[in-house]
N, C-alpha and C positions, 0 to 999 in steps of 0.2 A: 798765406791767406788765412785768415782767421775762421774759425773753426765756432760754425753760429746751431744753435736747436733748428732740427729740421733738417742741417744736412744729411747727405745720404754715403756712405761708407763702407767699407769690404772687412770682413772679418780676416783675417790674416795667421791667428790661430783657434783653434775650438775656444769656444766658452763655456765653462763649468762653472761656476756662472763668469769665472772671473776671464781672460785673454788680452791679446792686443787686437786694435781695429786701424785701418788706412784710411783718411780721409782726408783728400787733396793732397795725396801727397804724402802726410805725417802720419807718422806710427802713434797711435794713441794707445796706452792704457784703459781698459775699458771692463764695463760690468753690466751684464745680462738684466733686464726689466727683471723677466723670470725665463727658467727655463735652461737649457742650453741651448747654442747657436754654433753650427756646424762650420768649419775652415772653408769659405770662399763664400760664404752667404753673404747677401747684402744686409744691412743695418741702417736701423735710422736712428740719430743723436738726439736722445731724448733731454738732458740736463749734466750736469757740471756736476762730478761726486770726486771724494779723496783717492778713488780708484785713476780718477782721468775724466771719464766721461761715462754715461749710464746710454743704455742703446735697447733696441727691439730690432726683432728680426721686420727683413721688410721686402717683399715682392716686387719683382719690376711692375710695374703698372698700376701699382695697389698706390690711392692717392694717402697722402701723406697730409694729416692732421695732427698736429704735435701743439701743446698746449703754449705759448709766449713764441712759437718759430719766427724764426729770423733773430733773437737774442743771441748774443756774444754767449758763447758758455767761458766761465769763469773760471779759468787753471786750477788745477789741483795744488794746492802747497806743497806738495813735493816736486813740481814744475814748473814752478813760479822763479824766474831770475829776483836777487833781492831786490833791485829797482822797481818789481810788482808787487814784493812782500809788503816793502816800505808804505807803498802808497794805499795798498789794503786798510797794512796798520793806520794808516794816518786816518782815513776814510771813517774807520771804526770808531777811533780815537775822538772824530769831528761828529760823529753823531751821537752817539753818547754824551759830548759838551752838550750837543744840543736839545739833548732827550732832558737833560739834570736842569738845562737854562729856561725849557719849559712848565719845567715838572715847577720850581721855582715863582716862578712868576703866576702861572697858576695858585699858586699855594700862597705868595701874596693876596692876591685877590681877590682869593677864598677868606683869608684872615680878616682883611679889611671891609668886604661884606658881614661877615656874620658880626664884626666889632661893630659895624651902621646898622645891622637891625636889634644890636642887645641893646646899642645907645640910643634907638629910635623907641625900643620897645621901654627900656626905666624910663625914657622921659613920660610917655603914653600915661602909664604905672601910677608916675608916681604925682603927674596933674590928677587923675583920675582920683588916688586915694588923699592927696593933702592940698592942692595946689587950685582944685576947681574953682572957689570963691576967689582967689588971689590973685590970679594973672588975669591979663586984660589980652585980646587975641594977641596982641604984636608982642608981648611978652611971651607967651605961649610958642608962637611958631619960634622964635630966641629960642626959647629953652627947648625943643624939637630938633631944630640944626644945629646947634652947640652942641647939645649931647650926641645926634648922629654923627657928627663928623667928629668930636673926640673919640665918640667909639671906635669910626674906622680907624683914625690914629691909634689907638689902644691896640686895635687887633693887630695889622700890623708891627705894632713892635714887640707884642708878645707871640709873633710868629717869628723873630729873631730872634727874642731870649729862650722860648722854651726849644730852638734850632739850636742854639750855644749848650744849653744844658741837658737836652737831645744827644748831641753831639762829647760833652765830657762823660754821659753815663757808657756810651756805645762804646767810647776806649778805655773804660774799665773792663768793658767786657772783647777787647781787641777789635773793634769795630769801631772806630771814630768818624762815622757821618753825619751833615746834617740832619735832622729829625727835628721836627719841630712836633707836637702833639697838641692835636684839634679839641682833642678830650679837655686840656688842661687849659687852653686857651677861652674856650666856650666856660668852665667855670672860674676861671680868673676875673675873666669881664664880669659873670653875671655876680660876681666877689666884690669886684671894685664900684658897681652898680649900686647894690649893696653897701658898701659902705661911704661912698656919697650920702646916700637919701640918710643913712644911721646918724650922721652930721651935718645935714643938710641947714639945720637947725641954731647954729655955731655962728659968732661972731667974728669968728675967725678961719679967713683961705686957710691955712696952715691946719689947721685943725680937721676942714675937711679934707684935704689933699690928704692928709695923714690916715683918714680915714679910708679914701680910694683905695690908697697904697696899700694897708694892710689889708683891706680885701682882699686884692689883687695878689697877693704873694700868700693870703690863706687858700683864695680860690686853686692859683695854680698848684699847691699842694695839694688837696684835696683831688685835682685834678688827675694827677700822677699816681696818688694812690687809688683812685678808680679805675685809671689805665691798667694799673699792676694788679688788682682784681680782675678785672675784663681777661686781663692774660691768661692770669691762673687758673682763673674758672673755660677757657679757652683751652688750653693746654688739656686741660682733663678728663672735657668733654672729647675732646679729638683723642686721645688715648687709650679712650676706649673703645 
């Protein structure tokens, strides 16, 4: 019979804090809330510990208020057959996938946002400072959705390269995990932003793309070295 919080059980030896307890049956390993617990007192099974099981002393009649009761208590790893080891591990293993698959997808989203409001906001910018006599509305909203939606493109995919390069510095330093940095991402765009409208003026796509691009790879530097400032200055406030 499985062994749930809330059951009720026999001490079998003292508890200082540590002993064994009976319950249904089974000899349990077991560890005192607090206190000791005298050889034949009753107990009640409070939670699942490395000891076995954690317990409170507990009177006949005295009603019995245990915080999740009726839960399966969770074997100790030292009484777990590997067939339970196994499927713990696996358990673990599946949430964790699933913790890094949210953490992920989040952290896209968040890229791709902040790349639609930096490509929402140059375009704003830069009708406002060059463009207000020139564009006719339906050119305007163009140049509004074009650059929004390039920007989210942008962000996400400098949420994958500054993750790749996240990821080479961390196994310099024996840590090789994705990292992607929002620092460096947020001045990359407003880099490549930047260096659009710097050529915006060009007769030539190639000219400005060239321009995007090297904002974009001055911004993310720039980027990185503010993150590695934030750090230091970080570090030394906390050390003290």
């Amino acid at each position: 019979m499985a062994i749930r919080i809330g059951d009720v059980g026999r001490a079998v030896t003292a508890m200082t804090p540590s002993g064994y307890v009976e319950v249904h049956g089974r000899r349990l390993g077991a560890r005192s809330e607090f206190g000791a617990i005298e050889v034949g007192s009753d107990v009640v099974i409070l939670r699942g510990d490395p000891t076995g099981v954690v317990v409170r002393k507990w009177v006949a009649g005295e009603s019995v208020t245990v915080p999740n009761s009726g839960e399966d208590v969770t074997a100790a790893a030292a009484q777990r057959k590997a067939a339970q080891v196994a499927e713990v591990d696996r358990r673990d293993a599946e949430g964790l996938r699933m913790q890094r698959h949210l953490r992920f997808r989040a952290g896209v989203m968040a890229a791709g946002s902040l790349g639609g409001l930096v490509g929402l906001t140059s375009a704003c910018v830069g009708w406002s400072l060059r463009l207000r006599d020139q564009l006719t509305p339906v050119e305007f909203v163009t140049l509004v959705g074009g650059s929004t939606g390039v920007g989210l493109a942008a962000g996400i995919a400098l949420f994958f390269a500054t993750g790749f390069l996240g990821k080479v510095i961390g196994a310099m330093r024996g840590a090789p995990e994705f990292a992607p940095s929002f620092v460096a991402i947020f001045v990359a765009l407003v880099g490549a932003a930047s260096g659009f409208w710097w050529k915006y003026d060009s007769d030539h796509a190639g000219i400005i793309a060239l321009g995007v691009v090297l904002g974009a790879v001055a911004g993310t530097a720039v980027g990185y070295v503010l993150r590695g400032c934030v750090g230091v200055v970080s570090g030394f406030v906390g050390g003290k």
